[in-house]
C-alpha positions as CSV (number, residue, x, y, z in Angstrom):
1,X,152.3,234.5,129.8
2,X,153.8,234.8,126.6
3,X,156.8,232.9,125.1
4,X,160.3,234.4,126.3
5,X,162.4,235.7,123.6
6,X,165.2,234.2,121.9
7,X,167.1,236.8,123.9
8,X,166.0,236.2,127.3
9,X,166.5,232.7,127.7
10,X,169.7,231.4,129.1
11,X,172.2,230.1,127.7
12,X,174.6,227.7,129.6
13,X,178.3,228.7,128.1
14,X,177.6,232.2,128.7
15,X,176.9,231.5,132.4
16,X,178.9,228.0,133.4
17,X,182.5,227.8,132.5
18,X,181.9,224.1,132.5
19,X,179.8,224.0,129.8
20,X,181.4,226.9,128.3
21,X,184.7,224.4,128.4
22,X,182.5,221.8,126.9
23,X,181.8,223.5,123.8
24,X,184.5,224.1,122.0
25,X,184.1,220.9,120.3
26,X,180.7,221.8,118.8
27,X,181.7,225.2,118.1
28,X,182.1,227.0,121.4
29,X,180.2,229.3,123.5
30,X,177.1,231.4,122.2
31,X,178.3,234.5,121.0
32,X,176.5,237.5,121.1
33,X,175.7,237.4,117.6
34,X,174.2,234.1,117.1
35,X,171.7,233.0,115.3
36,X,168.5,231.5,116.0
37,X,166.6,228.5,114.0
38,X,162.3,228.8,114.5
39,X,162.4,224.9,114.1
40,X,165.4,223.7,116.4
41,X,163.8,225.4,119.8
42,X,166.0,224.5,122.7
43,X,162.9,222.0,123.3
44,X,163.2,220.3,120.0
45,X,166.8,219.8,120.7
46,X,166.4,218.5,123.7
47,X,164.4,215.8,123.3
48,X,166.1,214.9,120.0
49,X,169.2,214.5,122.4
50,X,167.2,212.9,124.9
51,X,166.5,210.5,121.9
52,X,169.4,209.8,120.6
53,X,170.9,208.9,124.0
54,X,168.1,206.3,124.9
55,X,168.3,204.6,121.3
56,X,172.7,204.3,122.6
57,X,171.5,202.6,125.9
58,X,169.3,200.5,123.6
59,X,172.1,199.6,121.6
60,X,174.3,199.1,124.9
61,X,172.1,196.0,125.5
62,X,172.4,194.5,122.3
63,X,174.6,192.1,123.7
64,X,172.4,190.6,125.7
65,X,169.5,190.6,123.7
66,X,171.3,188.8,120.7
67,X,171.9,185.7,123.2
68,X,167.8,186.1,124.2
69,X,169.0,186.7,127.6
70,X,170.3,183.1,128.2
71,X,174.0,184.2,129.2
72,X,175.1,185.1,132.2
73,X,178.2,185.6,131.6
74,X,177.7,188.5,128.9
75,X,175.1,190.1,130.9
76,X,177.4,190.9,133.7
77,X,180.8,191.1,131.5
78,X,179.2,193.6,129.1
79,X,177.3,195.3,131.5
80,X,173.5,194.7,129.5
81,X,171.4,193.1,132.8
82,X,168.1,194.2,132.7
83,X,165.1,193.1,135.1
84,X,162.5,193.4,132.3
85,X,162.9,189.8,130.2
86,X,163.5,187.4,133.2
87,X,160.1,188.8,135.0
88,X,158.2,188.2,131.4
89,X,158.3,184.2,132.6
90,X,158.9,184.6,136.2
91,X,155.7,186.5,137.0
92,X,153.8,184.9,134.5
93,X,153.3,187.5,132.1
94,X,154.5,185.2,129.1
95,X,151.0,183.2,130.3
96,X,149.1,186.6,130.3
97,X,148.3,186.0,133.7
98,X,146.9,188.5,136.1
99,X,149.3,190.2,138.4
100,X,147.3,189.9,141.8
101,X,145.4,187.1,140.3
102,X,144.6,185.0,143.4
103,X,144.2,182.2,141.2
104,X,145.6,179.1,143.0
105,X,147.4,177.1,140.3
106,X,149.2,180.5,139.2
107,X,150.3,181.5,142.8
108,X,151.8,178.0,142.6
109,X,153.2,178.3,139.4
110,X,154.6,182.0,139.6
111,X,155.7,184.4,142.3
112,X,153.7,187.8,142.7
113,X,154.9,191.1,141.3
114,X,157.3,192.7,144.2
115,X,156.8,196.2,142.7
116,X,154.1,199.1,143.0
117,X,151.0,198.1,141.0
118,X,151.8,200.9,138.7
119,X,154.5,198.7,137.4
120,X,152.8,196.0,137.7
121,X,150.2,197.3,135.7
122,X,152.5,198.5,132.9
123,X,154.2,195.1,132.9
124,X,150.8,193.2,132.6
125,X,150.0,195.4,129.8
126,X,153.0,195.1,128.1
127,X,152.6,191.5,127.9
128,X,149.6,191.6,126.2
129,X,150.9,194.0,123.3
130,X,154.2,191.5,123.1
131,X,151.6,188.6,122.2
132,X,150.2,190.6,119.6
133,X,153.4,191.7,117.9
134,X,154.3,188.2,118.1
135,X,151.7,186.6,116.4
136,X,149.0,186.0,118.8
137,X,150.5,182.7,119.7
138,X,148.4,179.7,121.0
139,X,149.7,180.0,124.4
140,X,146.8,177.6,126.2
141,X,149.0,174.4,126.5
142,X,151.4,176.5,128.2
143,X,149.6,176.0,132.1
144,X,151.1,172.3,131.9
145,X,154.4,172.9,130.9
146,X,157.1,173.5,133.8
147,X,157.9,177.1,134.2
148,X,161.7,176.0,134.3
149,X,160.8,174.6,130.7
150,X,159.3,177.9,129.3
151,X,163.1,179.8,130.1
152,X,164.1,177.5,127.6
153,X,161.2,177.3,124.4
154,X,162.1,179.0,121.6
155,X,158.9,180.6,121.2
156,X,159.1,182.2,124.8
157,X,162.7,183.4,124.2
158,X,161.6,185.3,120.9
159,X,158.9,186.6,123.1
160,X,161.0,187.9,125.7
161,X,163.1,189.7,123.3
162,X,159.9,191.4,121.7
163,X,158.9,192.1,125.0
164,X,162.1,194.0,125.5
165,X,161.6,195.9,122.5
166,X,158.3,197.1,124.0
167,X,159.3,197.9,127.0
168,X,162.1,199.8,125.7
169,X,159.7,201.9,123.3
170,X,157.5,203.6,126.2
171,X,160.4,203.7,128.5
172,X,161.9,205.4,125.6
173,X,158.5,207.9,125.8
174,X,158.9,208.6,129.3
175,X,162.2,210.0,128.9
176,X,160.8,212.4,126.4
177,X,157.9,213.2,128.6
178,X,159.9,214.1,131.5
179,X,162.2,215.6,129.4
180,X,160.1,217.6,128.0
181,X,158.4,218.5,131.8
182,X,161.9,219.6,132.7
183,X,162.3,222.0,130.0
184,X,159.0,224.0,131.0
185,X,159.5,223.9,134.7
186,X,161.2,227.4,134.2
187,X,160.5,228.8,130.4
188,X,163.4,230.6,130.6
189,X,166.0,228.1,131.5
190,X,164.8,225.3,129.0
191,X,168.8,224.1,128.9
192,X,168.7,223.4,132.5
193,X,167.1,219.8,131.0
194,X,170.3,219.2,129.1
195,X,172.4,217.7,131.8
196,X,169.0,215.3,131.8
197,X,169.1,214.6,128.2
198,X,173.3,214.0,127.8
199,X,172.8,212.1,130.8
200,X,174.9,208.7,131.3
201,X,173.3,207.5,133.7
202,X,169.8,207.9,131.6
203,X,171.7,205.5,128.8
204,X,173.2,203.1,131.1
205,X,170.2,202.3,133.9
206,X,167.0,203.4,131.5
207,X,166.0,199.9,130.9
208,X,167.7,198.2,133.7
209,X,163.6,198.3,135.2
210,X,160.6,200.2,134.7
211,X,162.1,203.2,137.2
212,X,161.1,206.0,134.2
213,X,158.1,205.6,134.5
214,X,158.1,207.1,137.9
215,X,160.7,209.5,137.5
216,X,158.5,211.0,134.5
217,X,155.4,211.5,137.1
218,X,158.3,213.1,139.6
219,X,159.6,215.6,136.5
220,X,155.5,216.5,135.6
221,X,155.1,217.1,139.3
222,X,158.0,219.5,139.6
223,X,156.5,221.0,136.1
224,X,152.7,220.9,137.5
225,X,154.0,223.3,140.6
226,X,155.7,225.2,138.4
227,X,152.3,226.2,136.7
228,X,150.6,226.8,139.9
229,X,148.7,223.7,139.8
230,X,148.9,221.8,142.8
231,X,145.9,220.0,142.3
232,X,147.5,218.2,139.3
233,X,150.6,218.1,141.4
234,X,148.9,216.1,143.7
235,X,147.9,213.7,141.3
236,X,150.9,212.8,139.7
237,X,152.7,212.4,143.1
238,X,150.1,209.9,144.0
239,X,150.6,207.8,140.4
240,X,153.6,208.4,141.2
241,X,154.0,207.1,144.2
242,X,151.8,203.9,143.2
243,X,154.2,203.0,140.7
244,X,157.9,203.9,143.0
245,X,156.9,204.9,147.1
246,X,159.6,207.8,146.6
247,X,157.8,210.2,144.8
248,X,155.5,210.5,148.3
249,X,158.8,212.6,149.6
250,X,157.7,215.6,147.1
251,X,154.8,216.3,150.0
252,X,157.8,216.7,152.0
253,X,158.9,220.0,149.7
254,X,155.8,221.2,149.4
255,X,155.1,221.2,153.3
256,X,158.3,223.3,153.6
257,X,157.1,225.7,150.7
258,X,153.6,226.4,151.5
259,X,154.7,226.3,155.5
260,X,156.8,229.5,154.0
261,X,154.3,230.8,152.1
262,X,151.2,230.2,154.1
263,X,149.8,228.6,151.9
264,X,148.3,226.3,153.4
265,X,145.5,225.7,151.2
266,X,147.7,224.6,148.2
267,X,149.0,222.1,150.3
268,X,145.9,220.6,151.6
269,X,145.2,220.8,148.0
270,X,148.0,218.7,146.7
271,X,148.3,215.8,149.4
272,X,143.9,215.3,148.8
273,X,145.2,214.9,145.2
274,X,147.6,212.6,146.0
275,X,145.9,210.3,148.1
276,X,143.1,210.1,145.8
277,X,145.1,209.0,142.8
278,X,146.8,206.7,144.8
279,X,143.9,204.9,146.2
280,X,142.1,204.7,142.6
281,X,145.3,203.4,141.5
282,X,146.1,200.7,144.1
283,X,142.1,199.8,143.8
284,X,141.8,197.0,141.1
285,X,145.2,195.5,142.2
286,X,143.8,195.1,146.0
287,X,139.9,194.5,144.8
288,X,141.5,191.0,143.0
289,X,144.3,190.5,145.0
290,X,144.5,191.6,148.7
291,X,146.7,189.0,149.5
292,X,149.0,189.9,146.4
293,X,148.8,193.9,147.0
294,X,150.5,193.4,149.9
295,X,153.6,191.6,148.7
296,X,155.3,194.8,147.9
297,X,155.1,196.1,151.3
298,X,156.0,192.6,153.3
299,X,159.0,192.0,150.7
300,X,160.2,195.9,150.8
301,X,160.4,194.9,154.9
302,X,161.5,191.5,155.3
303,X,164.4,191.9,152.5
304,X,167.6,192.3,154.3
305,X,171.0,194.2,153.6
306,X,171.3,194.1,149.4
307,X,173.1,195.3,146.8
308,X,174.8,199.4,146.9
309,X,173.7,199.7,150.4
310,X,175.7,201.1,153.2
311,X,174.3,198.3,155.5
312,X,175.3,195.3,152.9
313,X,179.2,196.8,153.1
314,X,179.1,196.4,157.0
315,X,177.4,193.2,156.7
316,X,180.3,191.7,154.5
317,X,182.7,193.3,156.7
318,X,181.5,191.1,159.7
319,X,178.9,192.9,161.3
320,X,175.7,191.3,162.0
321,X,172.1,193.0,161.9
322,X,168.8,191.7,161.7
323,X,166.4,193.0,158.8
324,X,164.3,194.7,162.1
325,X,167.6,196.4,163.2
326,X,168.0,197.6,159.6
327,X,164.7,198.6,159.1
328,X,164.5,200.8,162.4
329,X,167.7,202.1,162.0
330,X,167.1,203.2,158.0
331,X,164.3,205.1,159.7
332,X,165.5,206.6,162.3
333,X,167.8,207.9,160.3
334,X,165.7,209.0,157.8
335,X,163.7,210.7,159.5
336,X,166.0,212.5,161.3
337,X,167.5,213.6,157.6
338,X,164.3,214.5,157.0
339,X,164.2,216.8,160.3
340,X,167.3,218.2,159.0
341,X,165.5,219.4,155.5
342,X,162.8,220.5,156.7
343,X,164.7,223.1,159.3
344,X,167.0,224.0,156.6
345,X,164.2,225.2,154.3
346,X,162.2,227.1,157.0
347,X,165.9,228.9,158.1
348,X,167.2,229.5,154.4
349,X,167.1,233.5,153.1
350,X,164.8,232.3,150.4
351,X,162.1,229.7,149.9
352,X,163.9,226.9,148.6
353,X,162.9,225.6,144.7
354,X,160.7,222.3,144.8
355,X,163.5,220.5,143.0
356,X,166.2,221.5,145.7
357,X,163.9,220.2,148.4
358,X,162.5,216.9,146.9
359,X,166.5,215.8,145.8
360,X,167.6,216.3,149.6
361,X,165.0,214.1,151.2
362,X,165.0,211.5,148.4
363,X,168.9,211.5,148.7
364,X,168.9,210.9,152.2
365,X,166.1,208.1,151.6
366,X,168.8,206.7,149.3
367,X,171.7,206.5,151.6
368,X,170.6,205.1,154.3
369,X,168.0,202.3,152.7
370,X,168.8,198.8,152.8
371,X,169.1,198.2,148.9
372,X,170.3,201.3,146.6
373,X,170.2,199.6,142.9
374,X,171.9,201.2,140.4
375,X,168.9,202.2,138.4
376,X,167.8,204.0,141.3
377,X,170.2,207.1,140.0
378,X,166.9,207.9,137.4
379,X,165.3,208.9,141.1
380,X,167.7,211.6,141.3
381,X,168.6,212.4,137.9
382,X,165.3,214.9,137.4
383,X,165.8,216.7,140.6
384,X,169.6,217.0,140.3
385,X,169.3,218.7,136.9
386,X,167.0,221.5,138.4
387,X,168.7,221.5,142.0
388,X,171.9,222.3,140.2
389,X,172.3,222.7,136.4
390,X,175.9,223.3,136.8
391,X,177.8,221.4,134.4
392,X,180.7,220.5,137.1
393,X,179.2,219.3,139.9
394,X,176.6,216.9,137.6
395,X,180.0,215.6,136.3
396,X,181.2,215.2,139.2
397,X,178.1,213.3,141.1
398,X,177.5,211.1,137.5
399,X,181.1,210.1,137.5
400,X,180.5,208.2,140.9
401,X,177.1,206.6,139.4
402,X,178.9,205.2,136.1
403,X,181.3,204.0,138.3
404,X,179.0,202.3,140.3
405,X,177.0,200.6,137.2
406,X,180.0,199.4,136.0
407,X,181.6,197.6,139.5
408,X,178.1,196.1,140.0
409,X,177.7,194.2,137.1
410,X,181.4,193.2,137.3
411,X,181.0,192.2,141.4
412,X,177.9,190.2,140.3
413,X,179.4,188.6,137.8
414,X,182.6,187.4,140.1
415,X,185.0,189.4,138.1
416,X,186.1,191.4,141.3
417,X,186.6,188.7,143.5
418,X,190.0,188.3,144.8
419,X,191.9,185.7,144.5
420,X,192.0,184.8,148.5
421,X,188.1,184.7,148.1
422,X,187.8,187.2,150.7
423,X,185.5,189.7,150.0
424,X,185.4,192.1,146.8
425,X,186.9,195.2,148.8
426,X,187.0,197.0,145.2
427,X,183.1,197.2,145.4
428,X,183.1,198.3,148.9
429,X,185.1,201.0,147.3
430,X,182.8,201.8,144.6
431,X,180.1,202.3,147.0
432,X,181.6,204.8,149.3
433,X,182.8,206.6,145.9
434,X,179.2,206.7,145.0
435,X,178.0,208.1,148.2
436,X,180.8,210.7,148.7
437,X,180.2,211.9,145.4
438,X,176.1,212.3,146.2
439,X,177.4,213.7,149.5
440,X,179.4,216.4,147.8
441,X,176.1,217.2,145.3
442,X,173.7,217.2,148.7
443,X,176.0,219.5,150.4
444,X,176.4,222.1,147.2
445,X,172.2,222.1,147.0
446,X,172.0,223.0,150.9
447,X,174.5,225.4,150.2
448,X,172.6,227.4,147.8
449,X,169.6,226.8,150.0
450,X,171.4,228.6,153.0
451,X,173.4,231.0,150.5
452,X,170.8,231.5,147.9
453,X,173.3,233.8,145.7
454,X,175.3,230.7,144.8
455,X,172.0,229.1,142.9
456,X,172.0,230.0,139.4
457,X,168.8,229.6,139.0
458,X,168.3,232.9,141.4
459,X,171.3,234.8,139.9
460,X,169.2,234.8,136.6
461,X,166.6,236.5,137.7
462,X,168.2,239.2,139.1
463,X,166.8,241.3,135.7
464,X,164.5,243.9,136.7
465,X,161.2,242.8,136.7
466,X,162.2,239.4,135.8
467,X,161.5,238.1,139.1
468,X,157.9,239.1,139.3
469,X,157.2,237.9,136.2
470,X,158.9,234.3,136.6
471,X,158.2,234.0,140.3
472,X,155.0,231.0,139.2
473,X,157.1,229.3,137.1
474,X,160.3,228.3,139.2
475,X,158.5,227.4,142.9
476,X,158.8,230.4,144.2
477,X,155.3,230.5,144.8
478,X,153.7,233.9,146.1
């Protein structure tokens, strides 16, 4: 298929009076006269914005990384925690150490990796390209030295910073990538990727912890389906999934689609592909470690109510549940939300978009499970953009993130406890903001399911013969 025009893509300030509003300050709306640059194609731009944006959420945890990390004060006053230096030492990565090493002097000495091995894998790596910028330090005498001592050496600390740096450099490429996989998924919508790219929430939670890298599989697996691959779909929901477990719900969107479509084989196609990539992934990390593969999925189970979770509210407010009671009940739930999605798709006028689908059931995965960090917005972010790329209503769902990121850092960091020392009822309230705002988003993306002449997505293809000829390139598969 050939490259739309200049002409025929779309352009948001002549269809959203949001972003139309927005403009003015850069110039205003496209006019009808306006001219086009060969070099500065609405991808360029989009992942220099993407770019700039990710260097500002760099800069936002300058803070912390001038004091190496060591304050805990600044890291929750100025918002700058991150994940990323604090497991360099406390999973042994700043002894280059194995992650499922079943080693028995490191499993004394360090705790396994609690993520996916894709993670896991990244981080290990990581730490091997730290010691390398850093000098190739002598790192042997390390084994007898107490882990509680290596927080402190100054060696360690410059290492931890580097390893930062590191981190924050293919993070940094991830965002591009699935940047740049949003801005395919429908050629002629590439600015349907700019909510992504202006994103807050990208800036704030980017580096919080390695989430981008499975958000940037999610965003090639949207694109891959898009291009009538499903084999390669398939694939990069089963990375996916070994480095976050929510890219799995995709299958869950696909089922719905091909169930429409009959296509049966596609399907079959895709969840082979996924499997496969997911065992070949998950095989060195289980080969060396059985014992240490399975720490993700005992932790993920035996961890109780935590932090943004509906459950950890009613557990402060005095209600007692077991982590089994939790656990059940997160299911049950979810898979009746689940239920929920799927007969929504099969009733709706139209075959729902990939994008719509996969944000419902990973929303609904979000709201009812027992820990909802605030990085886990990036989970969303991809989906949301290409569910609805209306201007409003991403303002009006982001609005309730930032205000999340910025009460859980601050209720962390004791600034919102009262003075009674009862409990911080201001981040109760920050929660259920969060949540009603994601409500409001979910119930807007089943509303263009049901009513598909609210999507704008649809509404631009009502050119004829655009529809035939965009029909591979936007999920609605034939």
């Amino acid at each position: 298929m050939s490259r739309p025009d200049a002409d025929d893509v779309a352009a948001p300030t002549r269809e959203d009076p949001a972003a139309a509003a927005l403009s003015e300050g850069i110039g205003g709306p496209l006019g009808e006269h306006a001219a086009t640059n060969r070099w500065w194609t609405p991808v360029r731009v989009l992942l220099a914005i993407t770019a700039v944006m990710f260097v500002f959420g760099m800069l936002q945890k300058v803070p912390c990384y001038g004091t190496q990390w060591t304050d805990n004060d600044t890291r929750y006053s100025r918002m700058c925690y991150s994940d990323v230096p604090y497991l360099y030492v406390g999973r042994g990565f700043v002894e280059l150490n194995w992650p499922y090493s079943d080693d028995e002097q490191t499993r004394a000495r360090f705790d396994v990796m609690e993520y996916p091995v894709g993670i896991s894998y990244f981080a290990w790596a990581t730490s091997y390209v730290t010691h390398w910028a850093s000098g190739s330090p002598d790192i042997s005498h390390r084994p007898e030295v107490q882990v509680s001592d290596l927080y402190g050496d100054p060696q360690v600390l410059k290492e931890r910073n580097t390893y930062v740096a590191v981190t924050a450099v293919v993070l940094g490429a991830a965002a591009l990538l699935c940047a740049w996989f949003l801005a395919g998924t429908n050629r002629r919508r590439p600015w349907d990727a700019l909510p992504f790219a202006l994103s807050p929430v990208l800036m704030f939670n980017g580096l919080v912890n390695w989430d981008l890298l499975a958000v940037a599989m999610v965003a090639g697996a949207v694109w891959a389906w898009s291009r009538d691959r499903p084999v390669l779909t398939g694939v990069l929901i089963g990375l996916g999934t070994a480095t976050k477990l929510y890219p799995l719900f995709l299958l869950g969107g696909l089922l719905i689609i091909c169930w429409r479509r009959r296509a049966w084989v596609d399907f079959f196609a895709a969840t082979v592909a996924a499997a496969g990539a997911w065992v070949l992934a998950n095989a060195p990390a289980y080969l060396t470690g059985p014992d240490e593969w399975k720490v993700f999925w005992t932790f993920n189970s035996e961890r109780g109510a935590d932090l943004g979770s509906l459950w950890l509210v009613l557990s402060q407010a005095g209600h007692t549940f077991t982590d089994h009671e939790i656990n059940t009940a997160s299911w049950v739930f979810f898979i009746g939300w689940c239920a929920a999605v799927l007969v929504i798709g099969l009733l709706a006028p139209e075959t729902p978009r990939l994008a719509q689908l996969g944000f419902l059931v990973v929303a609904g995965f979000l709201l009812v499970n027992k820990v909802y960090s605030p990085q886990y917005v990036l989970w969303l972010l991809p989906l949301a953009v290409l569910a609805r790329p209306r201007w409003r209503d991403q303002i009006i769902w982001q609005s309730g993130e930032l205000l999340y990121f910025c009460s859980v850092w601050w209720y962390l960091g004791g600034f919102l406890q009262p003075g009674s020392g009862s409990d911080p009822g201001f981040y109760w309230l920050a929660i259920a903001v969060r949540m009603a705002c994601e409500l409001y988003l979910v119930a807007i993306v089943v509303r263009d399911i049901l009513l598909p002449h609210h999507d704008q997505v649809r509404r631009g293809l009502d050119t004829p013969g655009l529809l035939a000829e965009t029909n591979i390139l936007v999920g609605f598969r034939r």
